[in-house]
DSSP file (Angstrom, degrees, kcal/mol; ACC not computed):
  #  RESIDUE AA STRUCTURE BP1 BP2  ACC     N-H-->O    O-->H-N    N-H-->O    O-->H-N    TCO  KAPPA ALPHA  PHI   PSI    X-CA   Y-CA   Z-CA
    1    1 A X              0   0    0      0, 0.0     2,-0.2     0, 0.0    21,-0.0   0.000 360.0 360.0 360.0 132.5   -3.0    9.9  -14.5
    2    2 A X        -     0   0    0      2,-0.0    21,-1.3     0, 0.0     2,-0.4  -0.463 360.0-150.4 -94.2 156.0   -2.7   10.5  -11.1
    3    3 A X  B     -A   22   0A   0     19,-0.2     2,-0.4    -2,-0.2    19,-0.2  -0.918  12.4-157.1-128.2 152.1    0.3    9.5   -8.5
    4    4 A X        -     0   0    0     17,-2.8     2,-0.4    -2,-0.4    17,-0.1  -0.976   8.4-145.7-143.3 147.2    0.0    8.6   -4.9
    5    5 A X        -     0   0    0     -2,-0.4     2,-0.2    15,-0.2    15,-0.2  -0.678  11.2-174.2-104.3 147.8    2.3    8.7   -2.1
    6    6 A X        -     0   0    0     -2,-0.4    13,-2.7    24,-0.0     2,-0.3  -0.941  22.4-165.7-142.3 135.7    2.0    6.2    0.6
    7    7 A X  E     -B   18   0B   0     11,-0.3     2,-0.7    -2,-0.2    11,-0.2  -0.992  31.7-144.7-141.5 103.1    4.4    6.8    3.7
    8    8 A X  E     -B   17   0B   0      9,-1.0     8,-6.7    -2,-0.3     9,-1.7  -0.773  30.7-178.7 -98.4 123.5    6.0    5.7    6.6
    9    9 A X  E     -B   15   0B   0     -2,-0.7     2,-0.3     6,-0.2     6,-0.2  -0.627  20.0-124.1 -97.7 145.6    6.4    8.4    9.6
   10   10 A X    >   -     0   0    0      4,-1.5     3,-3.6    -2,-0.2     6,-0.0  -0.737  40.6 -83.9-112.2-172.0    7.8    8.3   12.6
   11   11 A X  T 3  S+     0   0    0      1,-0.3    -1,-0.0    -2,-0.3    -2,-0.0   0.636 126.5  45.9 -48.8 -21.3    6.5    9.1   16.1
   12   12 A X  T 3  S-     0   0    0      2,-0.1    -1,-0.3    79,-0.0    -3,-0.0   0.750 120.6 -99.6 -86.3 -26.3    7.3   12.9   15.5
   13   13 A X  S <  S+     0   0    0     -3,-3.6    -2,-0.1     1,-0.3    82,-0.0  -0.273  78.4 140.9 127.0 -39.3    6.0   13.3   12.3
   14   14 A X        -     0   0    0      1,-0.2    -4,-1.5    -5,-0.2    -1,-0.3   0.074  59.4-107.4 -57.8 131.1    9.6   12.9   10.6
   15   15 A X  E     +B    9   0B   0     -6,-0.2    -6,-0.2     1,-0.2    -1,-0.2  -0.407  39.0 172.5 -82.7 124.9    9.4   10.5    6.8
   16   16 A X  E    S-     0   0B   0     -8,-6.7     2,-0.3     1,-0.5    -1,-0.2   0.772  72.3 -10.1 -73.4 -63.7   11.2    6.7    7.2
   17   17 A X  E     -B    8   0B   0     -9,-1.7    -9,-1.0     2,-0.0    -1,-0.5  -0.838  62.1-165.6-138.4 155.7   10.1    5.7    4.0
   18   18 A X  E     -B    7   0B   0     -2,-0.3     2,-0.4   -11,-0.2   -11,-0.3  -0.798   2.6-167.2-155.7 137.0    7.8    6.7    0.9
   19   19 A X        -     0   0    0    -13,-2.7    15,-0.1    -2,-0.2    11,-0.0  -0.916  11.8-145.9-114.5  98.6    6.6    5.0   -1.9
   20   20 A X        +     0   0    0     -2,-0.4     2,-0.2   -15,-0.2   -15,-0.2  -0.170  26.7 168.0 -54.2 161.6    4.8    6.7   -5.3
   21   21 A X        -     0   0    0    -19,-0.1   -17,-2.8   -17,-0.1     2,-0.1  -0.925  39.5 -92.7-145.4 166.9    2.1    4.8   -7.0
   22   22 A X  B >   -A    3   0A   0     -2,-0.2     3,-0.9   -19,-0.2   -19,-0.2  -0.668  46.8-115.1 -89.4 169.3   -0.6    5.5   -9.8
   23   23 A X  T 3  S+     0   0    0    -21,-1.3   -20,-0.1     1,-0.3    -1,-0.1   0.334 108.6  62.8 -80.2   9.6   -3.5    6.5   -8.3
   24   24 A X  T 3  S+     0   0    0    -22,-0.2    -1,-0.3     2,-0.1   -21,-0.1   0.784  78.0 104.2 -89.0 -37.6   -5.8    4.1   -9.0
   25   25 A X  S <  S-     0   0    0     -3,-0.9     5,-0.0     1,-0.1    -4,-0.0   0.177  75.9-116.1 -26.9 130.6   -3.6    1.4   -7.0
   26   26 A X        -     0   0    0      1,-0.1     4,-0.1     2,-0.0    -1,-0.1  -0.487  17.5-117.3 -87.9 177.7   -5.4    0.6   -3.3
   27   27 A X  S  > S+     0   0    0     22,-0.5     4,-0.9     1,-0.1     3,-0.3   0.576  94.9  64.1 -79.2 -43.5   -3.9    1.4   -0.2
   28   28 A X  T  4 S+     0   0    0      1,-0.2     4,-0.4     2,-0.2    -1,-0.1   0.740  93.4  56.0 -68.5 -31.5   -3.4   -2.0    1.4
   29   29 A X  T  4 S+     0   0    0      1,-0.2     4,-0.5     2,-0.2    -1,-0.2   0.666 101.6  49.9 -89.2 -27.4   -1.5   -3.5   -0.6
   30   30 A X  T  > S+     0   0    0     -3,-0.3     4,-1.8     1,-0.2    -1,-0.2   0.857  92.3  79.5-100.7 -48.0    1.4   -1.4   -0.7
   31   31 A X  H  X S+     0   0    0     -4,-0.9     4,-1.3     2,-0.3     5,-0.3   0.704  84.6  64.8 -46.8 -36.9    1.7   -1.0    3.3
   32   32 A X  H  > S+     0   0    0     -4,-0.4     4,-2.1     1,-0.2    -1,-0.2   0.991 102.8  40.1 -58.8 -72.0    3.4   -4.3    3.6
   33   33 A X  H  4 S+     0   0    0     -4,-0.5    -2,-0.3     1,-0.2    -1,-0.2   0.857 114.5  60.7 -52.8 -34.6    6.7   -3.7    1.7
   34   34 A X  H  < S+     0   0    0     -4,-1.8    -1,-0.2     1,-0.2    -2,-0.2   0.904 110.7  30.2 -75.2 -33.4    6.7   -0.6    3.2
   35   35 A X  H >< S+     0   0    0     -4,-1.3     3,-3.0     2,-0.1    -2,-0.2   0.903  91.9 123.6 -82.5 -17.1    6.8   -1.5    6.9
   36   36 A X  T 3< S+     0   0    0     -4,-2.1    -3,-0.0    -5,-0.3    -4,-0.0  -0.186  78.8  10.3 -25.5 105.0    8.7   -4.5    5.7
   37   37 A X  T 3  S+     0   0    0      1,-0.3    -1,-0.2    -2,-0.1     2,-0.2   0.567  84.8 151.3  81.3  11.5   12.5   -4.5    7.8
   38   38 A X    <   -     0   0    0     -3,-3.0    -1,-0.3    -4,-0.2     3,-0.2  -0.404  32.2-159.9 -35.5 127.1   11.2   -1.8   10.0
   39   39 A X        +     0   0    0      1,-0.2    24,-0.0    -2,-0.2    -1,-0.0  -0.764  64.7  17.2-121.8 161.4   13.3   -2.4   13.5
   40   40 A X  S    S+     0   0    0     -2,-0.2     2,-0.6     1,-0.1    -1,-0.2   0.898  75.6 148.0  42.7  51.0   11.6   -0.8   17.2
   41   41 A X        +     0   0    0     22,-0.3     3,-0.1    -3,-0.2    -1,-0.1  -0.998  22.3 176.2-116.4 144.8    8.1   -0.1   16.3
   42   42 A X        +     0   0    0     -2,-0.6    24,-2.8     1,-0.3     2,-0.3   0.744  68.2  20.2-107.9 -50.1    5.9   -0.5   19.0
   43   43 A X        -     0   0    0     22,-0.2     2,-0.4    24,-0.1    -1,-0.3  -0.831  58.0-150.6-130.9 147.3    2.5    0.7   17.3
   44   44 A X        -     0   0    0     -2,-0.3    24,-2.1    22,-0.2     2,-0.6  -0.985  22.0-163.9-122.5 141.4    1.5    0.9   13.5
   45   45 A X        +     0   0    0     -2,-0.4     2,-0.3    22,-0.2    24,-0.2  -0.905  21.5 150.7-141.8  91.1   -1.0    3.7   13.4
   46   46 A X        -     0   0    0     -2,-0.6    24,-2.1    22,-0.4     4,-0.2  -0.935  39.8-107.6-144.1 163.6   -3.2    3.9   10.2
   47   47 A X    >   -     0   0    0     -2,-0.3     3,-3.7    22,-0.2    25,-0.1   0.113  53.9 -80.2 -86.1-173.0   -6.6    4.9    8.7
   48   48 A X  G >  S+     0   0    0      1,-0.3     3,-0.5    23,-0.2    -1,-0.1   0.276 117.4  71.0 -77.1  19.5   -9.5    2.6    7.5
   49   49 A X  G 3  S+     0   0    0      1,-0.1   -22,-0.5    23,-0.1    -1,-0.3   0.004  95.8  55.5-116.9   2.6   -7.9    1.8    4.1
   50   50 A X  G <  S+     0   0    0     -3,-3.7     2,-1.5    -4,-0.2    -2,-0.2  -0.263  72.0 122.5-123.2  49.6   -5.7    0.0    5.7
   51   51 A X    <   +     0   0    0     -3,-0.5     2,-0.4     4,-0.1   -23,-0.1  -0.677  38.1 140.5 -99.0 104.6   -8.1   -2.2    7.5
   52   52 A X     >  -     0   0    0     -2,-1.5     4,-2.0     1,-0.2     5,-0.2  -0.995  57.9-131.9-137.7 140.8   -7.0   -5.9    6.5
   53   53 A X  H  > S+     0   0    0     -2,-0.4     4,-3.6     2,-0.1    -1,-0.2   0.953 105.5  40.0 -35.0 -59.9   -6.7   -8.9    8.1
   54   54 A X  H  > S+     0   0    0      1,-0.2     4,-1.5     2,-0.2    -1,-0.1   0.898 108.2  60.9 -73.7 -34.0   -3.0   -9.8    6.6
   55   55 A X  H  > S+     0   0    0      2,-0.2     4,-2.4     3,-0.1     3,-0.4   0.975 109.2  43.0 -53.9 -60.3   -2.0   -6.6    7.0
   56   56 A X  H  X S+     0   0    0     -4,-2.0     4,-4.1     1,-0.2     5,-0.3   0.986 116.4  45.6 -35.9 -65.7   -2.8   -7.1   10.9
   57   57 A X  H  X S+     0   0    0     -4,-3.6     4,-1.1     2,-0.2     5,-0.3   0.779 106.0  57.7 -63.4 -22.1   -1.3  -10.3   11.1
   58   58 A X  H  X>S+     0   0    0     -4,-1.5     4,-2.1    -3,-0.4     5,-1.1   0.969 113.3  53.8 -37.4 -70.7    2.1   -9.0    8.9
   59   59 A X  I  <>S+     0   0    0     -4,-2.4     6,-1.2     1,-0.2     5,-0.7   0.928 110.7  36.1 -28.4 -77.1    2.1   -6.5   12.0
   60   60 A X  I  <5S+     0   0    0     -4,-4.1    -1,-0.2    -5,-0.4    -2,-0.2   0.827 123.6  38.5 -66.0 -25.5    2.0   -8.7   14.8
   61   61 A X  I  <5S+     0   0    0     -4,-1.1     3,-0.4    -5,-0.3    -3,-0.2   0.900 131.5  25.6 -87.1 -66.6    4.4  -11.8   13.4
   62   62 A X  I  <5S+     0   0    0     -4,-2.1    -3,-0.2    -5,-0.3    -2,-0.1   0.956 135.5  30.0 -64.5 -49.6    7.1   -9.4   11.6
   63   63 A X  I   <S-     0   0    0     -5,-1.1   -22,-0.3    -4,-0.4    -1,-0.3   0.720  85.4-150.0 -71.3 -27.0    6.8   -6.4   13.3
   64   64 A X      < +     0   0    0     -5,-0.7    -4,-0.2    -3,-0.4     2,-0.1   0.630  58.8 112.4  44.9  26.8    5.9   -7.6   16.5
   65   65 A X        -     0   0    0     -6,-1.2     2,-0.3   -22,-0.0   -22,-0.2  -0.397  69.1 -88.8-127.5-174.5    3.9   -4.6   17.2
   66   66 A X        -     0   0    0    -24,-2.8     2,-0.3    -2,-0.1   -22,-0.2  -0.875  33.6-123.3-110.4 144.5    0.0   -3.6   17.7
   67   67 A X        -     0   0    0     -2,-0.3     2,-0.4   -24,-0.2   -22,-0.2  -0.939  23.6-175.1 -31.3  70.8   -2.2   -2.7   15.1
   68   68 A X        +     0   0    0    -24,-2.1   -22,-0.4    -2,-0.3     2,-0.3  -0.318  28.2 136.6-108.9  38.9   -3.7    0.4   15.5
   69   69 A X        -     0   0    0     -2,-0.4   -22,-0.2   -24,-0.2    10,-0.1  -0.596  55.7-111.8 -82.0 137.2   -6.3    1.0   12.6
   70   70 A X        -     0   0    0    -24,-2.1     2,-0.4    -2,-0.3   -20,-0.2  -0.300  39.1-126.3 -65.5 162.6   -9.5    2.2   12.2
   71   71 A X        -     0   0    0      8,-0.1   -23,-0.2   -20,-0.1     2,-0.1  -0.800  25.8-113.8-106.8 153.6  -11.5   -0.5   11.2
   72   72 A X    >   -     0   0    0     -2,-0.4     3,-0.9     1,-0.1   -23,-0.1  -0.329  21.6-124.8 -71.1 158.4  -13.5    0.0    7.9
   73   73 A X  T 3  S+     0   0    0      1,-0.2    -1,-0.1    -2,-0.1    -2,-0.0   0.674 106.7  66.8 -91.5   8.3  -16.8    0.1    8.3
   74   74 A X  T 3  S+     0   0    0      0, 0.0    -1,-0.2     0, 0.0     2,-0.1   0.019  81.8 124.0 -90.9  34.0  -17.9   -2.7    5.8
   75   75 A X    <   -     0   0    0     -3,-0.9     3,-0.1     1,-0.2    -4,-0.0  -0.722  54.3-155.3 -93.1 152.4  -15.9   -5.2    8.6
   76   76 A X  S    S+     0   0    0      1,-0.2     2,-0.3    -2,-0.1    -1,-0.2   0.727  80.5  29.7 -85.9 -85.6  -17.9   -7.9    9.9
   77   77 A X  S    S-     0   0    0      1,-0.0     2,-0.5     0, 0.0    -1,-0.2  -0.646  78.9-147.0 -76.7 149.2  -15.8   -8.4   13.4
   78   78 A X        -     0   0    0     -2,-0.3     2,-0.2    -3,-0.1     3,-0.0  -0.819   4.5-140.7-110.6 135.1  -14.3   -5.5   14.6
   79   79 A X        -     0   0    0     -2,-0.5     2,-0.3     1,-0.1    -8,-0.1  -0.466  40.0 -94.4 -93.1-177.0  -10.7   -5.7   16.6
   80   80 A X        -     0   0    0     -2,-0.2     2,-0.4     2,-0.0    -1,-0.1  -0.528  36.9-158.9 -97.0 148.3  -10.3   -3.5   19.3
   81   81 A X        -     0   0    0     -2,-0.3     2,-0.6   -13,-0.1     3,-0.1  -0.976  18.4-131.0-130.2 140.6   -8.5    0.0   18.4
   82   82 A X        -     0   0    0     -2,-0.4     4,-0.2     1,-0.2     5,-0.1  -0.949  21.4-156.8 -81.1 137.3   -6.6    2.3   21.8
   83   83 A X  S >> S+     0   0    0     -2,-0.6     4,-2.7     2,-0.2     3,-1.1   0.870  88.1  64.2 -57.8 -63.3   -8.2    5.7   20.9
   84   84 A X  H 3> S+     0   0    0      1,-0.3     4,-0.6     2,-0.2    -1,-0.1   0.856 107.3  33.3 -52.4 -50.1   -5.5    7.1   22.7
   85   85 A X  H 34 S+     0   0    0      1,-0.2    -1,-0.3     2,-0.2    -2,-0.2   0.590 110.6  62.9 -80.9  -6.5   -2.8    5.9   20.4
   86   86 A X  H X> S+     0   0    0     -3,-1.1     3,-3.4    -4,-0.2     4,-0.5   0.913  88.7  77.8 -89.1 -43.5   -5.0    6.2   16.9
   87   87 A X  H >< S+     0   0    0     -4,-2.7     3,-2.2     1,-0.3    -2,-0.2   0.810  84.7  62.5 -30.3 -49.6   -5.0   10.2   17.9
   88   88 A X  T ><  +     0   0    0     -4,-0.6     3,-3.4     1,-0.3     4,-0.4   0.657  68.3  98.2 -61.9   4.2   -1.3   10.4   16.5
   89   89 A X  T <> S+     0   0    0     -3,-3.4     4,-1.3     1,-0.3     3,-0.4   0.834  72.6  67.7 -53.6 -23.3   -2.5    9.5   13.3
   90   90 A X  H <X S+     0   0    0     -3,-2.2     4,-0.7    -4,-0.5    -1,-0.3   0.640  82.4  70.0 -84.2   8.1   -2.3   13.4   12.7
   91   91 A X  H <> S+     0   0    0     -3,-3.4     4,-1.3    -4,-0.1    -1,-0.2   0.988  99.9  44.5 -51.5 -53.3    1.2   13.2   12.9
   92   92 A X  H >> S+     0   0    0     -3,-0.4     4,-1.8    -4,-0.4     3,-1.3   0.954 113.4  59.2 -69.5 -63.2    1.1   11.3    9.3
   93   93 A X  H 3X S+     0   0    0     -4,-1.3     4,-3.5     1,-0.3    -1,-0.2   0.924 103.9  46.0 -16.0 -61.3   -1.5   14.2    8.5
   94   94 A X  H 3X S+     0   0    0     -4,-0.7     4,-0.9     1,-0.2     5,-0.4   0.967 109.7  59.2 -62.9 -32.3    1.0   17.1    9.2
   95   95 A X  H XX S+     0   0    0     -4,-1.3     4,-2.0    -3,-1.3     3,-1.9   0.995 109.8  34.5 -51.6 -67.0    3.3   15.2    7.2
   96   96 A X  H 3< S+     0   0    0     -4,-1.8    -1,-0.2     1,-0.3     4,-0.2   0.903 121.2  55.2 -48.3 -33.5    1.3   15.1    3.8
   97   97 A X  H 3< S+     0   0    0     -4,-3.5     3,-0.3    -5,-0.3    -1,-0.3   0.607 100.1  53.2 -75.1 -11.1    0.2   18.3    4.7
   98   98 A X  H X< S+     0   0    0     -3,-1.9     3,-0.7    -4,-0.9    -1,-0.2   0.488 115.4  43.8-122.9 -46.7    3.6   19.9    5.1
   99   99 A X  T 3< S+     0   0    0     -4,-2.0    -2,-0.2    -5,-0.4    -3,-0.1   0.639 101.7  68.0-107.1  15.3    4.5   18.6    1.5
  100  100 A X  T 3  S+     0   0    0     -3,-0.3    -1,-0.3    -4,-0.2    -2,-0.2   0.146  82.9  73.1 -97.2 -14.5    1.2   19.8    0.3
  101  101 A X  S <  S+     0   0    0     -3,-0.7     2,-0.4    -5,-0.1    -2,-0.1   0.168  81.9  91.9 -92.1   5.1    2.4   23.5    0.9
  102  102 A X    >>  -     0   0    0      1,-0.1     4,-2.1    -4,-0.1     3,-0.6  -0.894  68.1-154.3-103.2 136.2    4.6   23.0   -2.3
  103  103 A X  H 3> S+     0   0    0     -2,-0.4     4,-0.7     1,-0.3    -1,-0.1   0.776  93.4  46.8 -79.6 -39.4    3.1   24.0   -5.1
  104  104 A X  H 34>S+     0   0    0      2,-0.2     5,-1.0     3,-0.1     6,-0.3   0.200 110.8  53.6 -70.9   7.9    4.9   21.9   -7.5
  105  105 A X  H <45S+     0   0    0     -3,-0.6    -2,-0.2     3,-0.2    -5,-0.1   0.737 114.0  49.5-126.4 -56.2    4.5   18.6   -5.0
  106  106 A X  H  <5S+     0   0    0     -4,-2.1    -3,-0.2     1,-0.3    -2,-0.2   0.792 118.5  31.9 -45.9 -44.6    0.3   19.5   -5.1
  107  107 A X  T  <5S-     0   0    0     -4,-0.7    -1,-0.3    -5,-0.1    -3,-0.1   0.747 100.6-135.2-110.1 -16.2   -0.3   19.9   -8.3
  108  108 A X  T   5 +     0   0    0     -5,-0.1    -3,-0.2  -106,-0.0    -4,-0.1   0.973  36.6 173.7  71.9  76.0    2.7   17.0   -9.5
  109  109 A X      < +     0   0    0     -5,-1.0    -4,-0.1     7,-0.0    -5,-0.1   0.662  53.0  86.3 -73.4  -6.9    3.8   19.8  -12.3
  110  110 A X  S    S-     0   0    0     -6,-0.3     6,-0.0     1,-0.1     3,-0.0  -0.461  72.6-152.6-105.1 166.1    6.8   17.5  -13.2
  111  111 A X  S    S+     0   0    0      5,-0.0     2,-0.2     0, 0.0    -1,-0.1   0.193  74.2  69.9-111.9  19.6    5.8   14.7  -16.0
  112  112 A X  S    S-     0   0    0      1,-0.2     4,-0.1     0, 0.0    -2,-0.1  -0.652  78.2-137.8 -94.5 173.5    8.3   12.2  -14.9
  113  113 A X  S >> S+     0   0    0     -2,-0.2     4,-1.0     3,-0.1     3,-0.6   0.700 101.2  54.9 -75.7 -33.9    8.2   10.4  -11.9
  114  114 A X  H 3> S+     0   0    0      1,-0.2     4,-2.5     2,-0.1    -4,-0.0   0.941 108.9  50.0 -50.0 -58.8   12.1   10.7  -11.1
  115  115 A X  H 3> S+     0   0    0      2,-0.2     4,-1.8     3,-0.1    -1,-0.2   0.673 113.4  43.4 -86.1 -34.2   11.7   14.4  -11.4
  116  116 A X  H X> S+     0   0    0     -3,-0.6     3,-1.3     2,-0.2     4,-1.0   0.891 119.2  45.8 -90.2 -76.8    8.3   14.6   -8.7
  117  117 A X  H 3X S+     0   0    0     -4,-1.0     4,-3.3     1,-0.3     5,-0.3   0.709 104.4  61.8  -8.6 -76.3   10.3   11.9   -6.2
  118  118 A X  H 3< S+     0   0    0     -4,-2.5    -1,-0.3     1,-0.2     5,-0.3   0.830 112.1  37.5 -36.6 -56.0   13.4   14.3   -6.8
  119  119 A X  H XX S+     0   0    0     -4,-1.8     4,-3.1    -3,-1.3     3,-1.9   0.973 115.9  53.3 -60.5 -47.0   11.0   17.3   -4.9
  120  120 A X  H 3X S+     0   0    0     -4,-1.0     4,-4.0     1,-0.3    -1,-0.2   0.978 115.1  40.8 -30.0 -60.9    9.5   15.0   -2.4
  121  121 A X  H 3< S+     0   0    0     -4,-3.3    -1,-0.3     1,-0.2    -2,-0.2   0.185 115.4  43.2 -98.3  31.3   12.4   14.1   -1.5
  122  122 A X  H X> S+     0   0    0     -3,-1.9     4,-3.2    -5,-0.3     3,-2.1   0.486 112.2  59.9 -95.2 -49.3   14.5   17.5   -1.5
  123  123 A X  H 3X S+     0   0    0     -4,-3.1     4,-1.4     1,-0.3    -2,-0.2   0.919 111.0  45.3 -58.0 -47.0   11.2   19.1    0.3
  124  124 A X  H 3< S+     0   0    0     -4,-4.0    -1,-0.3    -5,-0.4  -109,-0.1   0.250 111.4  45.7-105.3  40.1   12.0   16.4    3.1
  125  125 A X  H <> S+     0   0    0     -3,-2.1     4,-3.3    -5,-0.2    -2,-0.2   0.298 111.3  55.5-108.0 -22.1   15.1   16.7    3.5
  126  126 A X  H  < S+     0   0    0     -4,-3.2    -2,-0.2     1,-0.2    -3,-0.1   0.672 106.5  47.9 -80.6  -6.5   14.6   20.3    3.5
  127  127 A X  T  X S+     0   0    0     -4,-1.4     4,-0.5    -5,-0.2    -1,-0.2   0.698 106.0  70.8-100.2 -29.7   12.4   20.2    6.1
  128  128 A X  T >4 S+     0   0    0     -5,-0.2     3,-0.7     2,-0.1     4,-0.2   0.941 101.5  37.8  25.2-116.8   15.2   17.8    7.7
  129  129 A X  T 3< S+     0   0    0     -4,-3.3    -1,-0.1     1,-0.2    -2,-0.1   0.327 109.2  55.4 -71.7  -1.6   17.7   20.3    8.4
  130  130 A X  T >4 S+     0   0    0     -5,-0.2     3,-0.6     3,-0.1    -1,-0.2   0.561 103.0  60.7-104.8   5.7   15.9   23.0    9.4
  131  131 A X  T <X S+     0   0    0     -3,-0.7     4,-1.2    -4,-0.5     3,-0.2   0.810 112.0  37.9 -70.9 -45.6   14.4   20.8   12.0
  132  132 A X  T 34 S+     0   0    0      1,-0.2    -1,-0.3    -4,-0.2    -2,-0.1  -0.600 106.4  63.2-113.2  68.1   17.8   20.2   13.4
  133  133 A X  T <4 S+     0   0    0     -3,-0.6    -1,-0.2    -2,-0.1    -2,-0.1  -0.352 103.6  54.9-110.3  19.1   19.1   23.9   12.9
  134  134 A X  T  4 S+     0   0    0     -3,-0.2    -2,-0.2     0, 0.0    -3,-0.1   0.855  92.6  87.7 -73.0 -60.5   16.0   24.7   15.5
  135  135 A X     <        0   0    0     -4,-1.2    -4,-0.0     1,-0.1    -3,-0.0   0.260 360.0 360.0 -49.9 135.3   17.6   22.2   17.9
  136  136 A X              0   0    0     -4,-0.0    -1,-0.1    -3,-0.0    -4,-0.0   0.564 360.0 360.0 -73.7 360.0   20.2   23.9   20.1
């Protein structure tokens, strides 16, 4: 069985929220409760696997914010995407990839879930504080 992280970043790259799942579990679905009681987002910036109608509309009534997604390519209409603002989507990249350099977090050596959550989330909090002991 396979586990999957799904993640909310902000504009720096830095983790709001993440939420495990098994892997078999889709993408879409899960994105709602996670943006859910978000405050100040201006853009939500995500790849074609989160291209849904209701997810769009979630965005714009709760969130108030634009949509920024690729659209899948089995869509019939296509919404209009800024280019410019889908480019940070490699922020969320550097993230996974960042917590993809742990060896134990890659290969998910733990068999519990508490116990792989416990490294996620010591691995970003350790990336944290050495974030703000660059800062002067």
């Amino acid at each position: 069985m396979t586990t999957k992280l799904h993640a909310v970043v902000d504009a720096i790259g830095l983790p709001l929220r993440i939420k495990p799942t098994p892997g078999h579990y889709g993408d879409c679905p899960q994105a709602s409760s996670l943006l859910s009681g978000l405050k100040g987002v201006g853009h939500v910036i995500a790849d074609a696997a989160y291209d849904a109608d209701h997810l769009r509309a979630f965005i714009a009534s709760n969130l108030k914010a634009t949509a920024q997604i690729k659209v899948n390519p089995t869509r019939s209409s296509v919404p209009t995407i800024d280019w410019r603002l889908y480019k940070e989507r490699h922020q969320i990249e550097c993230f996974f990839n960042k917590l993809k350099r742990y060896r134990r977090i890659a290969l998910r050596c733990e068999k519990t879930l508490t116990a792989f959550m416990g490294f996620v989330h010591s691995r970003m909090r350790y990336d944290l504080v050495t974030l703000n002991a660059d800062t002067p």
